[in-house]
N, C-alpha and C positions, 0 to 999 in steps of 0.2 A: 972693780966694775965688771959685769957679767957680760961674757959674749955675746956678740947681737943673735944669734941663732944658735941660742941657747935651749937646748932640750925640756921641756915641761921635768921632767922628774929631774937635771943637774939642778933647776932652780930650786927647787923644791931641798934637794939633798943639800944645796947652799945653804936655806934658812934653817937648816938643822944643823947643818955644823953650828951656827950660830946662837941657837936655841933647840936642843934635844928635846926640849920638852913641849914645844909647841904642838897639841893637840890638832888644830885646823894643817898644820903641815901634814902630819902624819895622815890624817885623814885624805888631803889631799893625794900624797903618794899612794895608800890603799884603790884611791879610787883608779888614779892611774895604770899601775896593775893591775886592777880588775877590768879594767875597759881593755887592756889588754889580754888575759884574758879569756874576757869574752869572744875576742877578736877570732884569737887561737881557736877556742871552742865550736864559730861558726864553721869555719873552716873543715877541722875534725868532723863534723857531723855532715858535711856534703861529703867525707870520701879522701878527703883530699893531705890525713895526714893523722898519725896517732895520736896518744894525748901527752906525748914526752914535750912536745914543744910550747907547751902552756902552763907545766908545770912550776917550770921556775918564776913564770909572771906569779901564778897563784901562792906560791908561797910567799914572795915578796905582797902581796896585796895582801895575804895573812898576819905574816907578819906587823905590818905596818897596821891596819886596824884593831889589831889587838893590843897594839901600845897605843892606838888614837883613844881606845875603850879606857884602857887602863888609865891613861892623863885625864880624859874627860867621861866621864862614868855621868854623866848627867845630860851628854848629847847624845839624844834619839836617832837623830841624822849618825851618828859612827855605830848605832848597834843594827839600826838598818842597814846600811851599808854592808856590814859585815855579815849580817844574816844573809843578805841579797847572794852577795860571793860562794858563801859556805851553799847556799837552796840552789843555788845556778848551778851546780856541779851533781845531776844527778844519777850522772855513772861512780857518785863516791858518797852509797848513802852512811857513810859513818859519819858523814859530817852534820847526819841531820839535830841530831841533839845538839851540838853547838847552836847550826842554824835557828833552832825552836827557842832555846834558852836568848839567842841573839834579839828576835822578833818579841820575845814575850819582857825583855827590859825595852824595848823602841815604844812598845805601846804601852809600859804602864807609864814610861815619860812622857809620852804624847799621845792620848787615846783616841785622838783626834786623826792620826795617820792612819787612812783608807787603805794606801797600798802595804803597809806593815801588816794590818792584820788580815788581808789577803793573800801573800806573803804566808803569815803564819799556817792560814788554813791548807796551802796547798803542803808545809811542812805535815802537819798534822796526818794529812791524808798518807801522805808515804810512809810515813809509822803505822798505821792501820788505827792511831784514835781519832776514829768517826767522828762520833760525842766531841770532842774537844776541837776537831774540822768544822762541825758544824754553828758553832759559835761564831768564829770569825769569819766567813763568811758572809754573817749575817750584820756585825759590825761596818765590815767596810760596807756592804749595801748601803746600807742607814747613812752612812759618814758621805759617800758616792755612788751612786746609783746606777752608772753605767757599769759597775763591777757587778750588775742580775745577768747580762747576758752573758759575759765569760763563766761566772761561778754555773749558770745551768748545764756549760757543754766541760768546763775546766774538772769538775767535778763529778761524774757521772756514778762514782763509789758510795757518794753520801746521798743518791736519790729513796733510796729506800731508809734513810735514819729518821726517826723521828723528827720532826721542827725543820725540815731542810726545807723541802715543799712549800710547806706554810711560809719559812720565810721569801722563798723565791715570790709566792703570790701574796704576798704583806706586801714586799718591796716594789710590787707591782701595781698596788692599790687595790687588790681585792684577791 
């Protein structure tokens, strides 16, 4: 029987004693150290502390979504997630090829996720491929439409590439 105040991740780490290979746990745990985190991350970036005390969430959330990927290679939702993690850490851009290849299996599973391949586009941009930024961009518009206001100021590198413009005023109606 599990302690009444029981920890979000001991329960979690419970169903996997029980089942290692439960893909939705694992994803679960990932998420949880990511939310942590992020937490850490907000923190660091007021001032308030370097990036040592967020690293071991991040690796545990690394961790953990790369075995969620590897049990379910079919769920959109763990290669998002993981990209999300890997793009959210922009003081470590060697993670951005992970992140890209992360977003780019999220959307051919689900080409339908807006925020995946907005996601993708801001990868793209910190690589320096324009061309391939300006794509998805223009997807999640089409998919969600409140992604023309961020993508005009989110974006400011891809206003001179071709087709960027046009799609900010496509997705605008004229």
């Amino acid at each position: 029987m599990p302690p009444e105040h029981e920890s979000p991740v001991a329960a979690i780490d419970r169903e996997l004693a029980t089942d290692p290979t439960n893909a939705d746990a694992r994803l679960r745990r990932g998420e949880f150290y990511y939310r942590q985190c992020h937490a850490f991350q907000a923190v660091y970036r007021v001032g308030g502390c370097g990036p040592e005390p967020f690293r071991p969430a991040f690796d545990q959330a690394r961790r953990s979504l790369a075995r969620a990927v590897e049990l379910a290679p079919a769920s959109p939702r763990a290669w998002a997630v993981k990209g999300d993690l890997l793009v959210d850490l922009e003081h470590h851009p060697e993670f951005d090829v992970e992140a890209l290849a992360s977003f780019d299996r999220a959307v051919a599973l689900a080409p339908a996720d807006a925020r995946s391949w907005y996601q993708r586009a801001g990868v793209c941009t910190r690589m320096g491929d324009h061309a391939g930024a300006v794509v998805s961009p223009r997807q999640a518009i089409d998919l969600e439409p409140g992604y023309r206001n961020d993508a005009s100021w989110e974006f400011p590198e891809l206003t001179d590439e071709p087709g960027f413009r046009k799609s900010l005023a496509d997705s605008a109606g004229g």
